[in-house]
Steps between C-alpha positions, in 0.01 A plus 500: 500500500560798292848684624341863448332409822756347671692781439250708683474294796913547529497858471232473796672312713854661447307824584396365806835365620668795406600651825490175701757288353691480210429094433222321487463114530149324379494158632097476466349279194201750506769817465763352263201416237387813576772724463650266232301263337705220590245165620750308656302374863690415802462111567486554915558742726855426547603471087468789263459539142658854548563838571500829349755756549367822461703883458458827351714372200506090553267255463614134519282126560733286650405145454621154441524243188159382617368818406722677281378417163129632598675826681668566205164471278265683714663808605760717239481802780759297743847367442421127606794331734520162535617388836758197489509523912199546714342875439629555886918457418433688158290806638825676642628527148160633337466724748899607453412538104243788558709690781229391774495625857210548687291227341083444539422155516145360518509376810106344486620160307895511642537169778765573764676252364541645167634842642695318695693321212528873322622656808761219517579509165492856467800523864762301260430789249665855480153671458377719798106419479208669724210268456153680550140387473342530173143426598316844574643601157350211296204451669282800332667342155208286364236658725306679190458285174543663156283401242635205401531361818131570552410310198687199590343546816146478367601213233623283757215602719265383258664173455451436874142567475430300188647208687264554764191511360587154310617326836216600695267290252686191593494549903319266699424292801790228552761733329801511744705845532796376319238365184395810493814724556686292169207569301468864550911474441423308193205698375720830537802349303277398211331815501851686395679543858908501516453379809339541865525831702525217784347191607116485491357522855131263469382456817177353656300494800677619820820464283435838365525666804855496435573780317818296297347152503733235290286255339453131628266232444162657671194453322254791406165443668186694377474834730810606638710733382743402207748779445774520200776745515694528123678699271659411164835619365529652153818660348651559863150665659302376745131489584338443873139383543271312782167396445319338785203259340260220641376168361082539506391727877662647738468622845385810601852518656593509140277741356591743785832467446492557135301763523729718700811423330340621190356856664887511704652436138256754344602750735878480475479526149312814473697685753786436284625847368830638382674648768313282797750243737470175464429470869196705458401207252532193744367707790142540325441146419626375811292763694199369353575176539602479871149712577316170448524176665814413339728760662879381500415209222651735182875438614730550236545829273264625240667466214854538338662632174478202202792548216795320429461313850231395673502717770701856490413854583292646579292307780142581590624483860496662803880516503500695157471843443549539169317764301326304238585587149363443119656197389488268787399205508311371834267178624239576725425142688310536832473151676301340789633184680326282703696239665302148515255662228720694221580758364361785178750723293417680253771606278486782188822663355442907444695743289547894695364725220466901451155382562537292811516109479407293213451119592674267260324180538204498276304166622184514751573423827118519647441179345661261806289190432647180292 
């Protein structure tokens, strides 16, 4: 990642943490590559592969020697520490090097017992620390994409969709949810993917009535609902589709169904304006939807923000009232579930132009039928 623009993003957030502290700490994987370039992912929730110490004049990555060779080669903005304790005992002494008192810390990927071991390692220190949520600060961060975050965006996009439109040739009756969920991993990887944005859903029959089915060993049958839920990874960006198809006829269940999760879709995305809430968003697909018969089946949210993670601001939601923006980057996914039956979602990813919305995904959705 070119530093110009990391620069940027530093001089954006230190703007914005200004008045509110004079530390910040960046435990995220999706903020430290962000604000620094560094790749390093976190192996579980409870290990890190480090944080970022942010001030008005300081920048330091403090790692360890699994990761300080490829700290040192990705980033030449931050002074790269290499713990020889655990980054808990050695953040009183970082935080003593750049005079820190009242400290943000992201507070979104810190366990209790992590601030646990800082607070105890921090009361056999000298240092007088006031801790204070980081969160509101970072979360408008990534919200709008420059331009080369929309391009890697679209490019990774596009591999997701290539992928596609080869694995749905091979679907058929027999194939069981986990065949079919290693091939569309497969098919994506060959196609140019880094990686997954996260594990295919592929569920069948009354199995996709579950809006996060896992895989297992159920056969497709000819006329029930077969939905796939996938995104690709390319160059840390992530994509979010769902197609809903069906091997030879369906119901009329069906057909209804689709049919009003592609007008409710439709809708959403041409009320999508700069300057309109995100609420307002959800509300008019879900009005539409719950004035049929299937009132109270469209459960979850519209839509969230796609970027560096799967899911982060802002959400097409009724919870968020964010004032939509150019830049942003937004799925629209109306669903129906059915339990006993199945369920339909139908999943695009748009981009909030001066315009209004421009949808991402470029391959026909009408055409349901294997």
């Amino acid at each position: 990642m070119k530093q110009s623009i990391i620069k940027e993003r530093i001089q954006r957030i230190r703007k914005r943490f200004t008045d509110l502290f004079d530390t910040l700490v960046i435990l995220s994987d999706e903020n430290r590559y962000y604000l620094s370039g560094y790749t390093g992912e976190d192996g579980s929730y409870d290990e890190t592969a480090g944080i970022l110490i942010i001030t008005q004049n300081d920048l330091i990555l403090a790692t360890d020697s699994r990761y300080d060779t490829q700290a040192k080669n990705e980033t030449d903005l931050y002074t790269v520490h290499c713990c020889k304790n655990s980054l808990a005992k050695e953040l009183p002494g970082l935080l003593k090097s750049v005079g820190a008192k009242r400290v943000g810390i992201e507070g979104a990927r810190l366990t209790y017992q992590q601030y646990q071991k800082i607070c105890d390692a921090l009361s056999t220190s000298e240092l007088s620390i006031e801790f204070t949520p980081a969160d509101d600060t970072l979360r408008p961060l990534r919200i709008n994409k420059d331009q080369g975050e929309l391009s890697k965006i679209k490019a990774v996009l596009a591999i997701a969709e290539r992928a596609f439109l080869e694995f749905r040739t091979k679907i058929h009756v027999g194939m069981t949810e986990k065949e079919a969920a290693w091939l569309l991993e497969q098919t994506m990887r060959q196609m140019g993917a880094d990686a997954l944005s996260f594990p295919v859903i592929a569920a069948s029959g009354p199995n996709s009535a579950l809006a996060h089915a896992i895989p297992g060993e159920r056969q497709f049958k000819a006329g029930e609902p077969l939905l796939f839920d996938f995104g690709a990874k390319l160059d840390g960006y992530c994509s979010d589709t769902t197609r809903t198809l069906v091997i030879g006829e369906p119901d009329n269940r069906f057909t209804e169904i689709y049919d009003i999760l592609f007008h409710a879709q439709q809708l959403a995305v041409d009320a999508v304006r700069t300057g309109v809430e995100a609420s307002a968003i959800d509300k008019i697909a879900r009005d539409y939807i719950d004035a049929t018969i299937y009132n109270g089946r469209f459960g979850h949210s519209l839509g969230h923000g796609v970027g560096l993670a799967i899911h982060e601001e802002p959400r097409f939601s009724r919870f968020d009232h964010t004032l939509l923006e150019p830049g942003m980057i937004v799925t629209v996914e109306p669903g129906i579930y059915i339990p006993e039956w199945g369920g339909i979602r139908l999943e695009n990813m748009i981009q909030v132009t001066d315009q209004g919305a421009e949808v991402l995904n470029t391959m026909d959705y009408r055409e349901f039928r294997l």
